[in-house]
VOGU-3710 file (C-alpha; in Angstrom, 3 decimals, decimal comma):
1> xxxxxxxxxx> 0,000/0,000/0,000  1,228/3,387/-0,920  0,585/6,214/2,043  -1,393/9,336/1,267  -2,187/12,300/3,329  -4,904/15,018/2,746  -4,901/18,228/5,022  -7,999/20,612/4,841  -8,483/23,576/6,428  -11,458/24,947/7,163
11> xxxxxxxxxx> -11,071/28,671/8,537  -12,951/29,848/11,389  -14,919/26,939/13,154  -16,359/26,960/16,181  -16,082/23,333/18,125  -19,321/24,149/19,936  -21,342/25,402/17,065  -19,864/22,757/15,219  -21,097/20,098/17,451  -24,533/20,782/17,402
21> xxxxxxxxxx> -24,711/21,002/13,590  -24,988/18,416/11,126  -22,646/17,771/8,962  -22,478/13,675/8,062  -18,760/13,908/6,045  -16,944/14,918/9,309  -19,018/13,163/11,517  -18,041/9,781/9,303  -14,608/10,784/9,575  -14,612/11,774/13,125
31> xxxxxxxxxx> -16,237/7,768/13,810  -13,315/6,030/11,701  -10,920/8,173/14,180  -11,446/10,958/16,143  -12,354/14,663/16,538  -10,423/16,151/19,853  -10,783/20,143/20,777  -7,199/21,664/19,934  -6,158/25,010/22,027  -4,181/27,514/20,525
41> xxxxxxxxxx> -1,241/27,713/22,234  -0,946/31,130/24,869  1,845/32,572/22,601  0,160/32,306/19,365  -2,419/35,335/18,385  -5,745/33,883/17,416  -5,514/34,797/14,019  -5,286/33,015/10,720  -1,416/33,736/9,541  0,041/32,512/13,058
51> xxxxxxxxxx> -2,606/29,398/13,608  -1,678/28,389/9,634  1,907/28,864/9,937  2,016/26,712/13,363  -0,415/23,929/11,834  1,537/23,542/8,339  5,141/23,613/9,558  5,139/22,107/12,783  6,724/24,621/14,432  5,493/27,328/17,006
61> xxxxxxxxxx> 5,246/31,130/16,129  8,732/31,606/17,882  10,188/29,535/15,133  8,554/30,486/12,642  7,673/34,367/13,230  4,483/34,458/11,532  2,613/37,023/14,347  -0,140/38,680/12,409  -1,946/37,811/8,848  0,633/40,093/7,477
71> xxxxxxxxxx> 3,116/37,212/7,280  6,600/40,029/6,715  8,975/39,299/8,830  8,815/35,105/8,602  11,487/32,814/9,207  9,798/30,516/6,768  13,059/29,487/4,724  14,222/27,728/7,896  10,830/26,046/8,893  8,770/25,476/6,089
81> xxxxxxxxxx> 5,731/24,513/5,413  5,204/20,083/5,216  4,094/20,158/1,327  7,086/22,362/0,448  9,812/20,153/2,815  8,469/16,853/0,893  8,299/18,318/-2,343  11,883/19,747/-1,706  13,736/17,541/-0,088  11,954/13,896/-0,683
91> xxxxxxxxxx> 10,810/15,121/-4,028  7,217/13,887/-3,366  4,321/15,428/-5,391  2,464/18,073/-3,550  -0,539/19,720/-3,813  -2,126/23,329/-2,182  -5,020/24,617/-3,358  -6,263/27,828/-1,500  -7,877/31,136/-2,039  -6,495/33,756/0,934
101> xxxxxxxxxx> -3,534/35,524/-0,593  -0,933/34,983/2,515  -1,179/31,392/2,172  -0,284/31,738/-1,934  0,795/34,913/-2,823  3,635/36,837/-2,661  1,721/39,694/-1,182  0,899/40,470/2,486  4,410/38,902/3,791  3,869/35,774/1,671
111> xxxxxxxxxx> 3,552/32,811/0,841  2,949/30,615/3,477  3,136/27,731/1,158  6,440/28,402/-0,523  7,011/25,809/-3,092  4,885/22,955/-3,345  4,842/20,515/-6,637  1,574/22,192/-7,671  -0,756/24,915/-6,656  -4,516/26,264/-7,466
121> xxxxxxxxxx> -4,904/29,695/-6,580  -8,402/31,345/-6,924  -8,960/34,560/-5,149  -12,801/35,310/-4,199  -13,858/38,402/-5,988  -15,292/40,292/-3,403  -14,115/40,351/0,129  -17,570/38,846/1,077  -19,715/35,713/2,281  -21,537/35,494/-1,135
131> xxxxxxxxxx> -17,912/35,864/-3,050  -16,095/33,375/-0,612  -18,689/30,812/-0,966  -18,602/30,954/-4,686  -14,423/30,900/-3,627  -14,503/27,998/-2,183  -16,591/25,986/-4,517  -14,048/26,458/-7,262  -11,340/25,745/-4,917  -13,000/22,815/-4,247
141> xxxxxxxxxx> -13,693/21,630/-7,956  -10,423/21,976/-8,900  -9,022/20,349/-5,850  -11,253/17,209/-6,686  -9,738/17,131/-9,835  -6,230/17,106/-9,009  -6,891/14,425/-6,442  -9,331/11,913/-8,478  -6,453/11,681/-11,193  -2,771/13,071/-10,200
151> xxxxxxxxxx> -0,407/11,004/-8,808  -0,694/13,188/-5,108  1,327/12,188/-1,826  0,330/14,976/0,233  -2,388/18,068/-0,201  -3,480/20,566/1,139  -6,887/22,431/0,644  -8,123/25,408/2,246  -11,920/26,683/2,884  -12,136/29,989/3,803
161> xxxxxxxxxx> -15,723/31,239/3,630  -16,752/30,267/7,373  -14,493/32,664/8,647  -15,686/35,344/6,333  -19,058/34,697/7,160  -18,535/35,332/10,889  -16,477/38,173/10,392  -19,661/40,099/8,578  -22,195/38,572/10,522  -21,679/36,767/13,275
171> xxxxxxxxxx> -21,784/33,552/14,310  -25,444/33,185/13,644  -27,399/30,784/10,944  -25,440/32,147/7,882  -22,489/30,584/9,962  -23,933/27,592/10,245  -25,020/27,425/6,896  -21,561/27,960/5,656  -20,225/25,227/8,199  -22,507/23,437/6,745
181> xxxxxxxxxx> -21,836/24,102/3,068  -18,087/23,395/4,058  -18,608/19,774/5,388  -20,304/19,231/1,956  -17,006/20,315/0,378  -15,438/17,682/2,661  -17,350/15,082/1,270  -16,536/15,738/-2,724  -12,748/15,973/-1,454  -13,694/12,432/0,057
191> xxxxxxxxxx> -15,133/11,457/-2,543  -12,512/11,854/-5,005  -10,275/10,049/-3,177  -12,437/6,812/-3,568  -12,353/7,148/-6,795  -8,515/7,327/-7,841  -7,952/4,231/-10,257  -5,035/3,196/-7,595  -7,532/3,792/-4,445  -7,081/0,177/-3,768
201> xxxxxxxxxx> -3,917/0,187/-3,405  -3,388/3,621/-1,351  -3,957/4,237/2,315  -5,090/7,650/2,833  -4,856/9,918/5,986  -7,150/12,634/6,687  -6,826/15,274/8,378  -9,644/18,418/9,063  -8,193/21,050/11,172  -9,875/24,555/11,825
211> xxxxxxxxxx> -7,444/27,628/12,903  -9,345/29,426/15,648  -12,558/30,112/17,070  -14,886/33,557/16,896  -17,023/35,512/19,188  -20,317/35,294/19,079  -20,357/38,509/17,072  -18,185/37,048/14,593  -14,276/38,509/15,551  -11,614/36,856/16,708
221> xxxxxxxxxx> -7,565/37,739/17,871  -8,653/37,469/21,812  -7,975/35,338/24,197  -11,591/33,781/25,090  -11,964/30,035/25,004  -14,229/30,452/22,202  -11,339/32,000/20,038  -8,701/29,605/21,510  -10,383/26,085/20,933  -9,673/25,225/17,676
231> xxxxxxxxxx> -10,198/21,414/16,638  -8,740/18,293/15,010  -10,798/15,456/12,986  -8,385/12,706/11,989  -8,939/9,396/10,563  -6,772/6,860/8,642  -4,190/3,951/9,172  -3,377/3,734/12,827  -5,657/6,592/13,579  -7,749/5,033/16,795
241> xxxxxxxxxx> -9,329/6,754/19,780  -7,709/10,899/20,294  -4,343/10,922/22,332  -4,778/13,161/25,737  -4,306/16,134/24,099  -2,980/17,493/20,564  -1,302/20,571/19,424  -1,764/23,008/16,253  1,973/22,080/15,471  0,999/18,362/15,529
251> xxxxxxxxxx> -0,688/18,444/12,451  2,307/18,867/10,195  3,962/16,323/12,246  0,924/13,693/11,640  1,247/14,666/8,064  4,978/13,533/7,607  3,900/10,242/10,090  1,342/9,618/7,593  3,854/8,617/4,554  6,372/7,082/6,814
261> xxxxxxxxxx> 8,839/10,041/7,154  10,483/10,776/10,177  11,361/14,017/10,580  15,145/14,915/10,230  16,587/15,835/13,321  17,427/18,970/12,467  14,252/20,375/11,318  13,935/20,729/15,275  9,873/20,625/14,622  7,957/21,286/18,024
271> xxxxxxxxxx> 4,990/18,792/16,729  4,716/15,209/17,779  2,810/12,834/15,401  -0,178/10,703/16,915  -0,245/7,920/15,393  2,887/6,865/13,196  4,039/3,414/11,892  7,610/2,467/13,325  10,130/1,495/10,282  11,260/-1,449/12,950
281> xxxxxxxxxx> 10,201/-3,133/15,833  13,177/-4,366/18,178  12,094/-6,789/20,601  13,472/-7,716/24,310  13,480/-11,317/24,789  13,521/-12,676/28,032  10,024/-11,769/29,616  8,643/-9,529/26,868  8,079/-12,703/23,962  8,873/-15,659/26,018
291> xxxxxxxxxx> 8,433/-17,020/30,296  11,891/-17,244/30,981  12,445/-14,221/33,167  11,064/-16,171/35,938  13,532/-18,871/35,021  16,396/-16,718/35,334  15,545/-15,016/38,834  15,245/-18,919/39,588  18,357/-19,787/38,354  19,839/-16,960/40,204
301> xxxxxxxxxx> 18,576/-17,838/43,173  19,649/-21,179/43,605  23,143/-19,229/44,229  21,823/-16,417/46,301  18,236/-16,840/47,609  18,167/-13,287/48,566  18,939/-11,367/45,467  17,000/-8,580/44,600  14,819/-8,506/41,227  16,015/-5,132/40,472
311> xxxxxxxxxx> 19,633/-6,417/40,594  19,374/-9,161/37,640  16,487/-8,462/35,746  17,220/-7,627/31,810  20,849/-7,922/33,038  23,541/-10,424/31,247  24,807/-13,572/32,822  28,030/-11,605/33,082  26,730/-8,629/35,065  24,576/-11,165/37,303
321> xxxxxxxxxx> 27,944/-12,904/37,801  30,376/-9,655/38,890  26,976/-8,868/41,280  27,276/-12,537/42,980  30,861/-12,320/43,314  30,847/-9,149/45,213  27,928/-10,962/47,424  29,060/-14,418/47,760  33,064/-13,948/46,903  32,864/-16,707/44,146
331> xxxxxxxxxx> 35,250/-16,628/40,913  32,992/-14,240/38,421  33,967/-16,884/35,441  33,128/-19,419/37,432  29,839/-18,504/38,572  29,005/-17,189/34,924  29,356/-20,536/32,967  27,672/-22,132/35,899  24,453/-19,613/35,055  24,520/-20,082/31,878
341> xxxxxxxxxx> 24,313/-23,893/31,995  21,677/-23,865/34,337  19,542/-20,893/32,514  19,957/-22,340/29,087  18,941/-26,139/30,331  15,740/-24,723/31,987  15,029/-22,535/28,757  15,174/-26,136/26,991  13,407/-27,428/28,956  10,724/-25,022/30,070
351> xxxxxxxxxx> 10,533/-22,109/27,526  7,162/-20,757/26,131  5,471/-18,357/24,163  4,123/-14,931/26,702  0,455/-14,455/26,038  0,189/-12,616/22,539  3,648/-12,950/21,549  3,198/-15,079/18,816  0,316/-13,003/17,423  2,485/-9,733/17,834
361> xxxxxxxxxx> 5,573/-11,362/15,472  2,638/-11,968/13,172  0,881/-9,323/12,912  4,410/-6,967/12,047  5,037/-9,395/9,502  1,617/-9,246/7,551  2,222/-5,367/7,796  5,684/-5,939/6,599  7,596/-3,863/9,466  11,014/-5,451/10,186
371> xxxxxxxxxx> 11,474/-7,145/13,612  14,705/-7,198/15,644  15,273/-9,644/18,805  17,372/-7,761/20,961  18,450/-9,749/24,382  21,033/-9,581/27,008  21,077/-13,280/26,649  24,148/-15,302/25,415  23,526/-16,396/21,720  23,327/-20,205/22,832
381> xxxxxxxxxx> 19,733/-19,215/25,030  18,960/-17,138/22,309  19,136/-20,073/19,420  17,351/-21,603/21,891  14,443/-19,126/21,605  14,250/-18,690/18,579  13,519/-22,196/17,550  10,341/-22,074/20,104  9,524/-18,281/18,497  10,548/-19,198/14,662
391> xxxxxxxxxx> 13,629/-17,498/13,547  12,194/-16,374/10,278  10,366/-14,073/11,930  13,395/-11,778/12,609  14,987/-10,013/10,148  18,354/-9,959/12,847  19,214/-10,690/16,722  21,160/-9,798/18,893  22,683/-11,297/21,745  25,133/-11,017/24,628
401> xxxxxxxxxx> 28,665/-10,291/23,877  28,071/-9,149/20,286  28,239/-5,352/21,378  30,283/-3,735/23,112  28,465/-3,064/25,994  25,210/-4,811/26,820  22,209/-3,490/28,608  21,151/-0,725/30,286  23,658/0,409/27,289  22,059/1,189/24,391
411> xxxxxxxxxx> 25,232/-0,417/22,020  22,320/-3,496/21,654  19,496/-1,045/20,132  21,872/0,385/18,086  23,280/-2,286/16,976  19,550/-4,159/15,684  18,600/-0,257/14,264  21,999/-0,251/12,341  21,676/-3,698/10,450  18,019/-3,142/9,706
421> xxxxxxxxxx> 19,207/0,414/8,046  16,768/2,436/10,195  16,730/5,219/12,508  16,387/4,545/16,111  14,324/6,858/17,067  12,067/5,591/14,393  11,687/1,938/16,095  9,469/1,493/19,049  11,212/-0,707/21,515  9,260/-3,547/23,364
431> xxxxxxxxxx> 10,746/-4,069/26,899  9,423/-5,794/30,292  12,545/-4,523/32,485  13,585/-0,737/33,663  17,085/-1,979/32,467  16,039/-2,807/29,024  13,899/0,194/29,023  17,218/2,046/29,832  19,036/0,975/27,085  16,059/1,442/24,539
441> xxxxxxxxxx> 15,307/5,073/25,611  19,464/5,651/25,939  19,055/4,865/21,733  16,388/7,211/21,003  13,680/4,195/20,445  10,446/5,223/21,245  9,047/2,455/23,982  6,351/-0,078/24,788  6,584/-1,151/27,948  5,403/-4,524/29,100
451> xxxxxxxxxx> 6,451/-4,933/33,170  7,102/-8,402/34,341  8,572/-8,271/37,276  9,330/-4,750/38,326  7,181/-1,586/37,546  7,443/0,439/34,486  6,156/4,122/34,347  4,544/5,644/31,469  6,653/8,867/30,301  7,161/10,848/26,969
461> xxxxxxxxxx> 7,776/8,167/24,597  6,910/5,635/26,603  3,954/3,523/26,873  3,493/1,128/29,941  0,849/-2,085/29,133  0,001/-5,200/31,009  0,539/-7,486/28,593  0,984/-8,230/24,818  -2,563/-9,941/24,294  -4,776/-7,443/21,792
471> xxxxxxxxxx> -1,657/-5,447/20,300  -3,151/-4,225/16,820  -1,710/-1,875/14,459  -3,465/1,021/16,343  -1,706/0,393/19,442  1,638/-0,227/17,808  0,920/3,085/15,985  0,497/4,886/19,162  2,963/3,676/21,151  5,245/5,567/22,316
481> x> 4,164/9,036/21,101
//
């Protein structure tokens, strides 16, 4: 399947006026994902140039010094907008159709959309409701042409006649109307999406996003809840119930999520996608995909009945070892072989499957996302394991003693990331141990967190479950966000 991604922007929408209306092409979109309230942020004027410049590049108005709808002044060479940085630097094809001059035009500061593979500008002409309306409907026809038949990654299409409407007369039943009007716009953009030859073979993200609220007289650039909620309808691959909260300069980062490109480290965006497929998945071993955590602390045991969880768990037979010695004064060497022996003949012996393992290592491989086994283990328990898990199912492992440190390092992550040819902080990490969750987080690795034996907090990119049972691609597409 090849990803797609199509932004609109409707200008101007009220989330509580929209809520009580009805309008069946956002609503249908909305129930295939979700639509969450957005607030403006406190440094960012409620007005149309800022709120667009924070939504399409990702980036707050600090970065990218849009501060009124006169857009002079910008700093939008550095932080551009997401059509232009995938036409420009991925060479995707990209697609903006709009009507307000700021977002198009070299006038009034602009563009905002600075080079995207293709543009449709049609400016209303009058600065009225009547004139935007008639606006947005060619915006709209030409935008469904584009998209029924052009070979389109990304777009971008912008509404503008709600927020015209308001300004001249309120936020009354010609507002609604117009809301109204827009979500019918919504549904021809829809529309022509299903009926691309190659929609069959396309996945296709949607995203509706509105700038800022009004007043109930119809102005806005305040700092009222009604102007600061803005809104966020998103549905596609991945896309499940809304995160806890989401930001204006999330959208551009969804956008890039959406076709599988993770943002370049130095485009220092300030968004965070929601849902985005990892380009790996590197797995722990020992209690994440198989029982044999309780095998080790067993096994360790046997030589000190006493030991502490915290002191062994995730850690290598070597590190166990140098932690005996110092508590029972045994020869480190010694004791390690004599762990190893014992761990690998219960593991043998004993070994199975964790509730939803099995169906996890599936399910990446019918979605075609590479798996890693990444353990602490030595390569003997691991061969082990991977004739109970299926060794086809990994596309490369990594034990004990092939890096040069092993966890809480990260050397282990790294390694899996570099012979898959990926990013780390593009792979989630699963992990059932603070140590392995250590040396996942200490490699950038976004985290899903599956305690066994000691707790596991959620933090930022971390996600903390109970077990693996369940895990569809919605969860792995959240995790770790």
């Amino acid at each position: 399947m090849r990803n797609r991604v199509l932004v609109v922007g409707i200008d101007g929408v009220r989330l509580d006026v929209l809520r009580r209306l009805p309008t069946p092409h956002l609503d249908a979109l909305a129930a295939d994902g979700f639509l969450t309230p957005v607030e403006v942020d406190q440094d960012t004027p409620t007005m149309s140039g800022p709120c667009w410049a924070t939504i399409v590049t990702g980036v707050t108005a600090a970065r990218h010094g849009v501060w009124s709808n006169d857009l002079t002044g910008h700093r939008l060479d550095v932080f551009p907008d997401f059509a232009t940085r995938l036409a420009e630097q991925d060479g995707r094809r990209t697609f903006v159709a709009a009507g307000w001059r700021p977002l198009m035009q070299v006038r009034d500061g602009g563009p905002l959309f600075r080079a995207p593979s293709r543009t449709v500008f049609i400016e209303p002409t009058a600065d009225t409701p009547e004139a935007w309306e008639r606006c947005d409907d060619r915006i709209t026809d030409a935008a469904v042409r584009v998209l029924a038949e052009d070979e389109i990654e990304a777009a971008f299409v912008y509404l503008g006649a709600p927020d015209e409407t308001a300004h001249f007369l309120g936020c009354g039943e010609p507002y609604e109307a117009s809301i109204r009007q827009a979500d019918l716009r919504l549904g021809r953009l829809l529309a022509a999406l299903r009926s691309r030859p190659s929609h069959g073979d396309e996945d296709w993200t949607v995203l509706v996003v509105t700038d800022h609220g009004h007043v109930d007289a119809g102005g806005h650039g305040g700092r009222s809840a009604e102007e600061r909620t803005a809104w966020l309808a998103a549905a596609g691959p991945g896309i499940g119930a809304a995160p806890p909260a989401v930001r204006q300069v999330d959208v551009a980062a969804q956008a890039f999520a959406a076709l599988g490109r993770h943002p370049d480290r130095h485009w220092t965006l300030d968004g965070r996608p929601f849902a985005a497929a990892p380009h790996a998945v590197l797995l722990d071993m020992d209690g994440t995909l198989v029982d044999t955590e309780s095998l080790w602390l067993r096994t360790v045991r046997a030589s000190a009945p006493d030991v502490e969880v915290a002191h062994v768990l995730g850690r290598s037979v070597s590190d166990t070892a140098a932690h005996l010695h110092a508590r029972t004064g045994g020869d480190p060497r010694d004791l390690a072989a004599e762990l190893e022996e014992r761990f690998l003949t219960a593991v043998r012996q004993e070994a199975t499957p964790l509730p939803g393992a099995l169906e996890l290592l599936d399910l990446l491989r019918e979605l075609a996302v590479p798996a890693a086994l990444v353990s602490a283990s030595p390569r003997p328990v691991v061969d082990t394991v991977l004739g109970l898990l299926g060794p086809d199912r990994f596309r490369t492992t990594v034990a004990d003693g092939e890096t040069p440190r092993t966890k809480p390092a990260a050397d282990p992550y790294l390694a899996a990331a570099r012979n898959l040819g990926v990013d780390p902080a593009a792979c989630l990490a699963v992990e059932d141990s603070p140590t392995g969750v250590t040396a996942a987080e200490a490699a950038g690795c976004r985290i899903l967190a599956v305690p066994s034996y000691a707790p596991i907090a959620p933090a930022p990119r971390r996600t903390v479950v109970a077990d693996l049972k369940g895990i569809g691609r919605r969860e792995l597409w959240a995790a770790g966000l």
